[in-house]
N, C-alpha and C positions, 0 to 999 in steps of 0.2 A: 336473689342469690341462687344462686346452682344447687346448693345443701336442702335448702330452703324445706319445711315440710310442710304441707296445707289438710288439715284433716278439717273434714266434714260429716258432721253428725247431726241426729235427729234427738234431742230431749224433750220429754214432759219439762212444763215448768217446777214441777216439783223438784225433779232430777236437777233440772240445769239450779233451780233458788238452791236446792241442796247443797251441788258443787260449788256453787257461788260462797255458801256460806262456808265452809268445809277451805278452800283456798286461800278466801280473808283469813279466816284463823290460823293458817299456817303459816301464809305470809307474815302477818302483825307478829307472828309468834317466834319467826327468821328475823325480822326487823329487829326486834327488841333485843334478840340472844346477840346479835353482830353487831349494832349501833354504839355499843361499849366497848367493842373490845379494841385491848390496845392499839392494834396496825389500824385504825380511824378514827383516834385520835386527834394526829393530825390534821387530817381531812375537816376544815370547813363545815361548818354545819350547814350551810347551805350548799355543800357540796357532796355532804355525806352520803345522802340516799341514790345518787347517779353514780356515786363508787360502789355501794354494798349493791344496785343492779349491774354492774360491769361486773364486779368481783365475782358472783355467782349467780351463774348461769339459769340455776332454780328458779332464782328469785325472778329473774326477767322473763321466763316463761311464762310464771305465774298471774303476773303483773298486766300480761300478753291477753291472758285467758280471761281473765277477772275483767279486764275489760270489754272482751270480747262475747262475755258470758251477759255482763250488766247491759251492752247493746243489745242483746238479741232480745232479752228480757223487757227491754222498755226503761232501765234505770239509771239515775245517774252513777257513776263511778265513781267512788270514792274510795281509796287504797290510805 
């Protein structure tokens, strides 16, 4: 995409296991506070988590990064 942004940076592992770990916690922590709330409800439980990443932008960046963080590091990904 045109918008698109691509950063590249250099971490110790320390750094990068840090952010890594610092991200899951916020995320799980976005998940949980939004997965109750009334407007997804409705929503499918099997449909929930592809809404609360459409719905805010945050979360899909994160999600983005977390992944991107758990490759560089050697791990698997688990959100």
């Amino acid at each position: 995409m045109e918008n698109d942004v691509n950063i590249f940076t250099t971490l110790t592992r320390e750094q990068a296991g840090m952010l890594l770990k610092t991200l899951r916690a916020d995320y799980a922590h976005q998940f949980n506070a939004y997965w109750y709330e009334e407007r997804f409800n409705t929503v499918p439980i099997h449909l929930r988590h592809d809404s609360l990443i459409a719905t805010f932008p945050t979360m899909a960046a994160q999600k983005r990064l977390i992944g991107a963080l758990s490759f560089g590091l050697g791990r698997r990904c688990e959100i």
